[in-house]
N, C-alpha and C positions, 0 to 999 in steps of 0.2 A: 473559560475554565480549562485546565490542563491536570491533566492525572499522569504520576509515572510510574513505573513498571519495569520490572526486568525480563528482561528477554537470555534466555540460555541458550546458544549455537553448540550445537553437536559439534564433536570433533569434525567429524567427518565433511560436516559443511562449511567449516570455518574458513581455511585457504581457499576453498570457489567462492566464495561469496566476497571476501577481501580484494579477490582479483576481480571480481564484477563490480567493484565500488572502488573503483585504483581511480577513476576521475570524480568521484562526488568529493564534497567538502569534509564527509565522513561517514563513517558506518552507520552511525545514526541517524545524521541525516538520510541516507539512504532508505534506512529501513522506516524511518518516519512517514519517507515521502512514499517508497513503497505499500504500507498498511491507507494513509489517507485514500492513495488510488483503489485500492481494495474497497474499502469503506463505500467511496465515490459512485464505483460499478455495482456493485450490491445494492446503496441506495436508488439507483436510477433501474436496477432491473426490478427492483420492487415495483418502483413508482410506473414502470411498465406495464408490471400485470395488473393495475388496479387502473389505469385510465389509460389506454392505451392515446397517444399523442397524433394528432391531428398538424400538421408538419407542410403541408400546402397554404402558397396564402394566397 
């Protein structure tokens, strides 16, 4: 399932962030792949404070 949305860049952020993404395949992707890794670390810092993980075998 896929949901879309707009996203609004301030002036001000617009040229740094175009130069931060001069090698992705595009802005979007970019910022795709950016929000996923967000998502990712969030979910794993939850899953942290609720069991904390045993990592020795």
């Amino acid at each position: 399932m896929s949901a879309a949305f707009t996203l609004r860049i301030p002036d001000a952020m617009d040229k740094p962030l175009r130069e931060a993404v001069a090698g992705a395949s595009s802005l979007n992707d970019y910022i795709l792949r950016a929000v996923r890794r967000k998502m990712t670390l969030d979910a794993a810092r939850k899953l942290a404070c609720i069991a904390p993980l045993d990592l020795l075998i």
